[in-house]
N, C-alpha and C positions, 0 to 999 in steps of 0.2 A: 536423388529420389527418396531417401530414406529421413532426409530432413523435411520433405512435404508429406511421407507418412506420418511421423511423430507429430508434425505441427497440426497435421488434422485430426490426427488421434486426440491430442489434449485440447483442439477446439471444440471437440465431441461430447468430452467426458465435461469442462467448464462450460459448455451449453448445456448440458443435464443436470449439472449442480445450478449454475443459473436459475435453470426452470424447475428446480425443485426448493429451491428459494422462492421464488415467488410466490410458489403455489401455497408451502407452508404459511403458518401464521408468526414464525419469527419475523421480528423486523431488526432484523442485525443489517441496516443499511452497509455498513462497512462494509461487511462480508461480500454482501453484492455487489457492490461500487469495485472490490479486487476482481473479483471473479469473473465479471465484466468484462473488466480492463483485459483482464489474462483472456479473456476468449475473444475479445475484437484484435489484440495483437497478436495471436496464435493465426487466427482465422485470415489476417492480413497476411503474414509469415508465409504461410500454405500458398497463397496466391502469387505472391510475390516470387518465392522458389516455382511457381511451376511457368512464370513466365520468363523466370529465369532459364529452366530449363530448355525451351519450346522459342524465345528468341532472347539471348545472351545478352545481346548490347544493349536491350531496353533493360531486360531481367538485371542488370548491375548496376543502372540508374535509378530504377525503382528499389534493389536493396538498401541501397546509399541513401535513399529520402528516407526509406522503413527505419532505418537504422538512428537517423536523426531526430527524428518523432518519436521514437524509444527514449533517445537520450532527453527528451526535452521531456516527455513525462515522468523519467525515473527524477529528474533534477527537482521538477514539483513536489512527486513525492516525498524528496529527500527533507525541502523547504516545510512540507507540513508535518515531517514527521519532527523536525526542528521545532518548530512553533509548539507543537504541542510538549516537545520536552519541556520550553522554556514557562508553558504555563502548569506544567506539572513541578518546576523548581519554583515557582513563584507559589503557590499553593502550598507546598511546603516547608517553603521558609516563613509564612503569617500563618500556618501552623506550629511548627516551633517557637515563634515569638510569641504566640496567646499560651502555647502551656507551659513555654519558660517562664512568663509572668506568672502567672497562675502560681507554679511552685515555688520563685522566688517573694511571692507574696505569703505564701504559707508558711513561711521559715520566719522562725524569730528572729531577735536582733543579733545574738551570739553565732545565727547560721541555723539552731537545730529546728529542726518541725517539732511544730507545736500541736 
């Protein structure tokens, strides 16, 4: 019972940050794309433990799908939080090669900057 209180506690408070995302005029799309995410799997959570509680044998078939739909978005996640590392080391490796040249063009022939 105390895991369908929390789960709806924190679908409450990420449905009010939700909607107070919206309303404002930031467009931090990220932020809402999390917040989201966190209040449709909370709000699922909630539902799922109280069928769990009220009929067991469904409530532990439907946890086990919950639970696989978790894994398969965290695994997403993980995948774009990758991608984006890989184009943050790409960016900054043809950043250090335009201002290695740069300074190795600025150096004389003996080495010293000129």
């Amino acid at each position: 019972m105390s895991i369908f209180i929390i789960a709806t506690l924190v679908f409450a408070a990420t449905w009010q940050i939700e909607h107070h995302l919206q309303t404002s005029n930031n467009n931090s799309s990220i932020h809402r794309l999390i917040v989201t995410k966190i209040s449709l799997f909370s709000g699922s959570l909630a539902a799922v433990v109280l069928v769990l509680l009220i009929f067991p044998a469904i409530g532990w078939f439907l946890l086990l799908v919950w639970t696989l739909i978790l894994m398969k978005q965290l695994y997403e996640a993980c995948q774009m939080l990758r991608r984006l590392y890989h184009s943050i080391s790409l960016v900054s490796y043809v950043f250090n090669e335009v201002c290695g040249r740069r300074a190795h063009l600025s150096r004389g022939r003996n080495g010293l900057i000129a």
